[in-house]
Backbone bond lengths (Angstrom), bond angles and torsions (degrees), N, CA, C in turn:
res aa  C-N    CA-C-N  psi(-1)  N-CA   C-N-CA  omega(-1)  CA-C   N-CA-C  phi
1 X - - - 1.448 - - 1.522 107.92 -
2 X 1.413 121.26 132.87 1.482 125.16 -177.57 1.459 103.77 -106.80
3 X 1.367 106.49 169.40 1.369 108.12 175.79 1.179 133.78 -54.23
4 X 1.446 122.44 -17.65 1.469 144.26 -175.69 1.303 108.83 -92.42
5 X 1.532 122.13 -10.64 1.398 124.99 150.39 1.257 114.69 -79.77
6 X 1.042 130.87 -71.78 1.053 134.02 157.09 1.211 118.08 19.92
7 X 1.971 99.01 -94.71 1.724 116.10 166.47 1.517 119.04 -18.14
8 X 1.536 113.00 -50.93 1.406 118.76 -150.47 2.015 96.17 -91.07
9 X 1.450 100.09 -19.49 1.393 90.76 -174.96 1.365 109.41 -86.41
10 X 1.508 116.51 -31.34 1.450 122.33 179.56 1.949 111.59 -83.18
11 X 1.212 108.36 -14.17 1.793 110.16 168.17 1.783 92.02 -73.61
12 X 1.052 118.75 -79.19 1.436 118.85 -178.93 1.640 120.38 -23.23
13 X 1.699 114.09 -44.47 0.983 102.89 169.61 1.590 128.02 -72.00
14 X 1.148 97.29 -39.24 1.863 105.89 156.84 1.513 130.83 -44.59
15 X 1.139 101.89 -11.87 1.563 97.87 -170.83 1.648 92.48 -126.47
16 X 1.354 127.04 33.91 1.724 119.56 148.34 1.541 121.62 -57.63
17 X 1.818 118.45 175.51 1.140 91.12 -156.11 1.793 93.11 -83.95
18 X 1.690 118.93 -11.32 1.425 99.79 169.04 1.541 137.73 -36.51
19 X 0.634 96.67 -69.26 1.568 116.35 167.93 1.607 110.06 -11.96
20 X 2.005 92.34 -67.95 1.395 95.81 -175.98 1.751 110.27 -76.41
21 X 1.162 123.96 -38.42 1.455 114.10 157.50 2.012 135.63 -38.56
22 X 1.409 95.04 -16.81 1.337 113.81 166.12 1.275 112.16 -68.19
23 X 1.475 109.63 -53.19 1.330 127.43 -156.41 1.459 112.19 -73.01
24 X 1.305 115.80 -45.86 1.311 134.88 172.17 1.574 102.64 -68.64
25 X 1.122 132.55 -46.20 1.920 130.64 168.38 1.446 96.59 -53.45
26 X 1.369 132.65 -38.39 1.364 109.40 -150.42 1.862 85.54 -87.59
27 X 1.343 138.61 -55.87 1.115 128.34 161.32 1.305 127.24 -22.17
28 X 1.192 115.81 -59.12 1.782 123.32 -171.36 1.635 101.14 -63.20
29 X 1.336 126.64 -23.77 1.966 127.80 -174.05 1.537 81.65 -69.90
30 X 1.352 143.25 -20.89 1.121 133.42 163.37 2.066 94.16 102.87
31 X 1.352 127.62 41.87 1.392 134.04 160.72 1.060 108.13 -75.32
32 X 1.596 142.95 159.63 1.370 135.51 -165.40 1.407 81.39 -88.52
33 X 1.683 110.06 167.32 1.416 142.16 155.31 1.874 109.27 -9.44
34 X 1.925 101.72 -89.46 1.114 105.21 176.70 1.368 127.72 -61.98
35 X 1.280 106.74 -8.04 2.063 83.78 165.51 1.423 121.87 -108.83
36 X 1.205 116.68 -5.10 1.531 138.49 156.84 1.632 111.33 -29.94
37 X 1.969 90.07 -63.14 1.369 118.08 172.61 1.235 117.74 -77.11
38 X 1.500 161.65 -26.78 0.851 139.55 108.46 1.311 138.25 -6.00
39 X 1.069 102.92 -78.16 2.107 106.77 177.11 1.876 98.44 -59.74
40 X 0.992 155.36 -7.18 0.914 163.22 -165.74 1.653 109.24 -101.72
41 X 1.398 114.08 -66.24 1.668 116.72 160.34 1.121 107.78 -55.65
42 X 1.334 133.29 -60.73 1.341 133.68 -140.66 1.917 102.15 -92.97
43 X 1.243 114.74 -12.58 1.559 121.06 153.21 1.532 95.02 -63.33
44 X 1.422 104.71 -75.40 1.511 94.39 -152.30 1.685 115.14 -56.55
45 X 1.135 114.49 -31.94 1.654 117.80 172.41 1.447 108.21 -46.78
46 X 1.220 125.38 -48.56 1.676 145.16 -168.77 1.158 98.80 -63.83
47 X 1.660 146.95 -50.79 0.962 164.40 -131.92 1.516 104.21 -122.30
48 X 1.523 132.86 -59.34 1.073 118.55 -172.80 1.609 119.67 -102.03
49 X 1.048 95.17 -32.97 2.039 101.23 176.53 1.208 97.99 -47.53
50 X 1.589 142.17 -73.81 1.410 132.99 171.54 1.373 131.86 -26.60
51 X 0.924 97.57 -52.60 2.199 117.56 161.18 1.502 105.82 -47.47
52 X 1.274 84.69 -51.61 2.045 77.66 -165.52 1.472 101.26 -77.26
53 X 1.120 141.97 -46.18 1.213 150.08 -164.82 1.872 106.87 -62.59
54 X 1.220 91.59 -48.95 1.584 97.43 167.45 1.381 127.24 -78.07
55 X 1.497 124.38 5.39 1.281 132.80 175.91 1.627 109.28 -96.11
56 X 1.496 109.22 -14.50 1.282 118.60 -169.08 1.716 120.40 -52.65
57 X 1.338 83.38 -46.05 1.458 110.06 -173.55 1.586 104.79 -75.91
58 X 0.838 118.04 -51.27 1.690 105.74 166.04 1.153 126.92 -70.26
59 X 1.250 135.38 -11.57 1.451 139.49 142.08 1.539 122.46 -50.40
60 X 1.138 106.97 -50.46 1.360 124.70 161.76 1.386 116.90 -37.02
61 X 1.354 82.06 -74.20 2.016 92.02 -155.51 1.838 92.70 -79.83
62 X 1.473 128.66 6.50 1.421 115.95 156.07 1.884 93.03 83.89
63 X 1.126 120.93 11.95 1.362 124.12 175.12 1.197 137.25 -133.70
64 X 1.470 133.74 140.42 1.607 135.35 -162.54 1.855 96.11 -39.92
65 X 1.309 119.55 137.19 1.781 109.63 166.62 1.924 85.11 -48.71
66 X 1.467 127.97 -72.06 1.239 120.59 -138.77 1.359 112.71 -50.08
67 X 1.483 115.46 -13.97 1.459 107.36 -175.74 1.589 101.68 -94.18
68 X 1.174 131.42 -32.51 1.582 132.16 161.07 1.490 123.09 -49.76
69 X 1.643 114.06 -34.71 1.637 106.10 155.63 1.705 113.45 -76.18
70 X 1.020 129.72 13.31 1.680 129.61 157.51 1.898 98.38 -59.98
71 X 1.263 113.58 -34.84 1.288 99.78 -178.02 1.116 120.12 -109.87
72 X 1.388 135.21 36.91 1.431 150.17 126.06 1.078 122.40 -72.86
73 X 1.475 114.21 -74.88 1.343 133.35 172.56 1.588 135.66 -62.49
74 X 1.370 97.12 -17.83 1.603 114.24 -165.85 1.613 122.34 73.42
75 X 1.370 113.39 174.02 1.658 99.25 -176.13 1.654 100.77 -77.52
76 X 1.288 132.26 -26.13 1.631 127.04 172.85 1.694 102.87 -62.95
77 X 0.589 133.40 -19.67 1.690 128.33 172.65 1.336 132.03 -59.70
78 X 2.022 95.92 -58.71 1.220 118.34 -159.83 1.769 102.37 -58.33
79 X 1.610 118.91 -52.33 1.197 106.21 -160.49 1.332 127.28 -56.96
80 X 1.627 118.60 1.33 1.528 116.46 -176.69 1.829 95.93 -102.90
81 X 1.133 115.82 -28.69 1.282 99.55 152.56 1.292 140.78 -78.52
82 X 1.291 95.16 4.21 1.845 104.04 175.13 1.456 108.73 -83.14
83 X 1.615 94.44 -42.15 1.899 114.79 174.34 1.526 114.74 -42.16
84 X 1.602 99.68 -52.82 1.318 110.81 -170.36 2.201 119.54 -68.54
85 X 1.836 97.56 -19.08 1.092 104.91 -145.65 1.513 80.11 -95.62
86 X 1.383 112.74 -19.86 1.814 115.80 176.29 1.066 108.53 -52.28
87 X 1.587 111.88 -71.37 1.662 136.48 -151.22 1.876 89.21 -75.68
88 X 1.157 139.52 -24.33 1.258 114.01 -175.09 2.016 88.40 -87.02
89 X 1.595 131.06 -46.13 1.364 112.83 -173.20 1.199 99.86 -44.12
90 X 1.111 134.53 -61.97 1.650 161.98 -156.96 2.104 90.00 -28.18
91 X 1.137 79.58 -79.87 1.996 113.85 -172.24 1.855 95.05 -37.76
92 X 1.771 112.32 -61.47 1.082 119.43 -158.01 1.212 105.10 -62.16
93 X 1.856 116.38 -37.09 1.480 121.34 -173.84 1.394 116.04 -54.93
94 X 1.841 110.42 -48.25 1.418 103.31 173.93 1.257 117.55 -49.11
95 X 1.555 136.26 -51.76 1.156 132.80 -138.14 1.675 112.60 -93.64
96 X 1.732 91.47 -14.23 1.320 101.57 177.29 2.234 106.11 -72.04
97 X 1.434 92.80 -45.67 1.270 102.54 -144.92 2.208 74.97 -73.38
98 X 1.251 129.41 -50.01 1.433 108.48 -166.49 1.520 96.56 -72.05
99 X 0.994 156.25 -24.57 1.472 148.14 -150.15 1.631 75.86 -102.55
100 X 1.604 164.99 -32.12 1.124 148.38 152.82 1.590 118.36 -52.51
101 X 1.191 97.50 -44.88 2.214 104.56 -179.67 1.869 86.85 -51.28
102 X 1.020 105.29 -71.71 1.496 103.31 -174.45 0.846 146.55 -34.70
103 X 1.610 114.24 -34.24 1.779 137.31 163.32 1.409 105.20 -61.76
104 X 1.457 101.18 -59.06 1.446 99.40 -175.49 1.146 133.06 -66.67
105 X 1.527 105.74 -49.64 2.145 92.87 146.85 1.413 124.96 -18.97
106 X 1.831 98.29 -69.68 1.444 89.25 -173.09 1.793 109.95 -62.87
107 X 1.031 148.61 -44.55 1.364 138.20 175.32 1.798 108.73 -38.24
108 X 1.434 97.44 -53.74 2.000 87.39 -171.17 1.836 87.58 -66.10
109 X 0.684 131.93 -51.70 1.342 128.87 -161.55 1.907 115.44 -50.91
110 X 1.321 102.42 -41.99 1.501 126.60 153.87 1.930 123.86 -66.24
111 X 1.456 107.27 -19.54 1.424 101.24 155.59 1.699 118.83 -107.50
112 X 1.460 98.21 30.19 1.819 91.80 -171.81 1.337 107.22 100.93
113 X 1.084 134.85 -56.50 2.078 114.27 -167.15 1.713 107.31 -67.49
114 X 1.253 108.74 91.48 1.428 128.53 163.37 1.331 104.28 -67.50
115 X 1.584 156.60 98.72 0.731 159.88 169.06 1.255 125.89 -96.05
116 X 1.486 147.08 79.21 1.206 142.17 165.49 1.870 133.27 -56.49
117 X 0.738 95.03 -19.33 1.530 115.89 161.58 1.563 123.22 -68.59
118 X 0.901 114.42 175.48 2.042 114.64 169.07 1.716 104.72 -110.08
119 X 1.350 119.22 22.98 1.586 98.48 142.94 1.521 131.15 -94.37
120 X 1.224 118.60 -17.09 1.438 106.38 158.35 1.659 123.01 -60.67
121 X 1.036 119.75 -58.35 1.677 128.35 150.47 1.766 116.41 -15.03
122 X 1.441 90.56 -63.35 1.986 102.34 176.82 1.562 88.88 -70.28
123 X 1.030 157.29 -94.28 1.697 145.66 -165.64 1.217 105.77 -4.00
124 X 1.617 83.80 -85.55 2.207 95.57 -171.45 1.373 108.09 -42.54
125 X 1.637 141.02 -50.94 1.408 120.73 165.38 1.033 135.65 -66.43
126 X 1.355 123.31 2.62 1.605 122.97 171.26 1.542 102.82 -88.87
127 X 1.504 102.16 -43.07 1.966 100.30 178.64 1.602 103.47 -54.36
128 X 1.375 106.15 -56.91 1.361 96.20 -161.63 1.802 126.82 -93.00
129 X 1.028 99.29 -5.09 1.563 117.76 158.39 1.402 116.01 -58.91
130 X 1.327 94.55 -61.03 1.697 120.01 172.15 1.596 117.23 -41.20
131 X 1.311 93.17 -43.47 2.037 111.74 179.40 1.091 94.48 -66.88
132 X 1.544 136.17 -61.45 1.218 129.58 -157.12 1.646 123.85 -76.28
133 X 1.644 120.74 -5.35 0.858 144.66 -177.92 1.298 117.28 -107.75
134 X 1.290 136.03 -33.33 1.300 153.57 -170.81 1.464 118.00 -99.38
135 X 1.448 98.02 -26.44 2.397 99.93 175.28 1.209 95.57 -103.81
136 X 1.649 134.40 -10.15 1.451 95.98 169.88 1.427 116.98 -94.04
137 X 1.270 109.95 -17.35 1.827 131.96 175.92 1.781 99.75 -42.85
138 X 1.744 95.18 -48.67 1.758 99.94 177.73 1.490 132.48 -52.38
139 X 1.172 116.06 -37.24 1.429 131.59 164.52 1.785 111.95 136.73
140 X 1.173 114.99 168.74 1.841 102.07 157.83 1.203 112.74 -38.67
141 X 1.208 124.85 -96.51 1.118 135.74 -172.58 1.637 126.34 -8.86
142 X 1.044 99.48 -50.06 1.533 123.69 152.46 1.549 118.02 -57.75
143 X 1.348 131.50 -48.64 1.067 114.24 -157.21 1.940 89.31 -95.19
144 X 1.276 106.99 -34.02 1.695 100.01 159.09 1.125 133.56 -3.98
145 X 1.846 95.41 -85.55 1.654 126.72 147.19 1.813 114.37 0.56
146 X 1.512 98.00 -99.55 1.132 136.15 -179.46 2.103 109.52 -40.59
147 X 1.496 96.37 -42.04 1.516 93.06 173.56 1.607 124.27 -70.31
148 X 1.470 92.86 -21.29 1.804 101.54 178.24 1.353 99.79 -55.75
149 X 1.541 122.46 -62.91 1.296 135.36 -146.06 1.685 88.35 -68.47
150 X 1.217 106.52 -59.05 1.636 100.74 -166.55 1.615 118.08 -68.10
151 X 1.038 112.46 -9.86 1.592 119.09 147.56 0.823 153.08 -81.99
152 X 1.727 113.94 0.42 1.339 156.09 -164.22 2.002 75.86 -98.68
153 X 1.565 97.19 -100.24 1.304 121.93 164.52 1.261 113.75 -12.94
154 X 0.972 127.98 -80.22 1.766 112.53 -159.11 1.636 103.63 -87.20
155 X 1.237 120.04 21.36 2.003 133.44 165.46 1.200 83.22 -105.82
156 X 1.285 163.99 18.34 1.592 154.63 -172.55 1.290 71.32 -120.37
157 X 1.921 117.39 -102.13 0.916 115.68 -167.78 1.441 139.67 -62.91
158 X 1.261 119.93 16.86 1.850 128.32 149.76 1.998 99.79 -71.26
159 X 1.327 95.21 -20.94 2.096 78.30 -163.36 1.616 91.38 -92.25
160 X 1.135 125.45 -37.12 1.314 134.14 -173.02 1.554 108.15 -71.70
161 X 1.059 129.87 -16.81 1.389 143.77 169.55 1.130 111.52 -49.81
162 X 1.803 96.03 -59.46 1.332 136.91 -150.80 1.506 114.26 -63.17
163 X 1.564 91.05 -57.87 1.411 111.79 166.81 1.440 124.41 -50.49
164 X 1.461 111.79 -49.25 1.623 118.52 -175.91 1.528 92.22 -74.00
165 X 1.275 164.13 23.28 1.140 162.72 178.57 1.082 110.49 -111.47
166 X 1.396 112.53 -62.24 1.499 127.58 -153.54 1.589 107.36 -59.91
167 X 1.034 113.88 -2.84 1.513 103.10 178.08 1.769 114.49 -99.97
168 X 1.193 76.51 2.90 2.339 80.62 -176.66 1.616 98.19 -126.55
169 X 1.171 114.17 29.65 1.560 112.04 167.00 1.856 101.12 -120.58
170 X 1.301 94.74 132.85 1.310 133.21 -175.69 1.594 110.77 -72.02
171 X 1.326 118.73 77.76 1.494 122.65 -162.55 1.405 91.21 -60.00
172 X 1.412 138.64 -29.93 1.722 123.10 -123.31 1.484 93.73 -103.74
C-alpha cells in the first residue's frame, strides 16, 4: 500500500455520516456558519492528518502499526495501548453501527416502508451489523475494495447533503 492509498482510504474514512452529523450539531447549538466550519475542518485535520501520517510506517514496513510501537514502547508498554486501541474501536463500532440503523431507517422510510414497529429497526441492524462483520472477515484486500466504493458514495452523498441544506442556513 503507498501513500496515495492511504490518502484515499483515510479521506473515505473522514467522510462517514458521523462526521457530517457533527457538523450539522455544531451548527444547530446555533454557532455562526464560519466557525461551525472551521471547528469542523480543523477537528478533522487534528484528528486525522496524525492517523494517516502514522499509518505510513506500517504500510511500509508490511506490519500491524501496533507491533511497530513494540519498538518505542517495548513489549511491556504495548498492552495498555492495545487496551486503549480496543475500547476506542469498541466505542467507534457502536456509534458507527447506531448512527448507520438510523440512516437506513431514514432511507427505507424515504422509499415508503413507514414502519412503526421494531422490524424496520431489526432490518437496518442486521444489514448493517452484518457489513461490519462480514468485510472484515473478507480480508484487506477486500475491505480496500469496498472502501473505494464507499468513498466514492458517501463524497456523492456529503455534496448532495450539502446541497439540500444550503438553502436553510443563515449566511448573515
Amino acid at each position: 500500500m503507498n501513500v496515495r492509498q492511504l490518502g484515499v482510504f483515510w479521506f473515505g474514512s473522514s467522510m462517514y455520516p458521523f462526521n457530517l452529523l457533527l457538523g450539522l450539531l455544531i451548527y444547530s447549538l446555533g454557532l455562526p456558519l464560519w466557525v461551525a466550519v472551521v471547528v469542523t475542518f480543523v477537528g478533522g485535520a487534528l484528528s486525522y492528518v496524525p492517523v494517516a501520517l502514522g499509518s505510513i510506517a506500517g504500510a511500509r514496513s508490511g506490519m500491524p502499526t501496533h507491533i511497530g510501537i513494540r519498538a518505542t514502547f517495548g513489549v511491556q508498554g504495548e498492552p495498555i495501548n492495545a487496551l486503549l486501541g480496543w475500547a476506542v474501536g469498541i466505542i467507534y463500532e457502536i456509534i458507527d453501527v447506531a448512527v448507520g440503523v438510523f440512516a437506513l431507517n431514514a432511507v427505507f422510510d424515504e422509499l415508503g416502508w413507514h414502519s412503526t414497529g421494531r422490524a424496520q429497526t431489526t432490518v437496518s441492524l442486521i444489514i448493517v451489523y452484518g457489513l461490519c462483520i462480514l468485510l472484515p472477515l473478507l480480508g484487506h484486500a477486500t475491505m480496500m475494495v469496498v472502501q473505494k466504493f464507499f468513498t466514492v458514495a458517501l463524497s456523492v452523498g456529503a455534496v448532495l447533503m450539502f446541497f439540500s441544506i444550503v438553502g436553510d442556513v443563515k449566511w448573515g
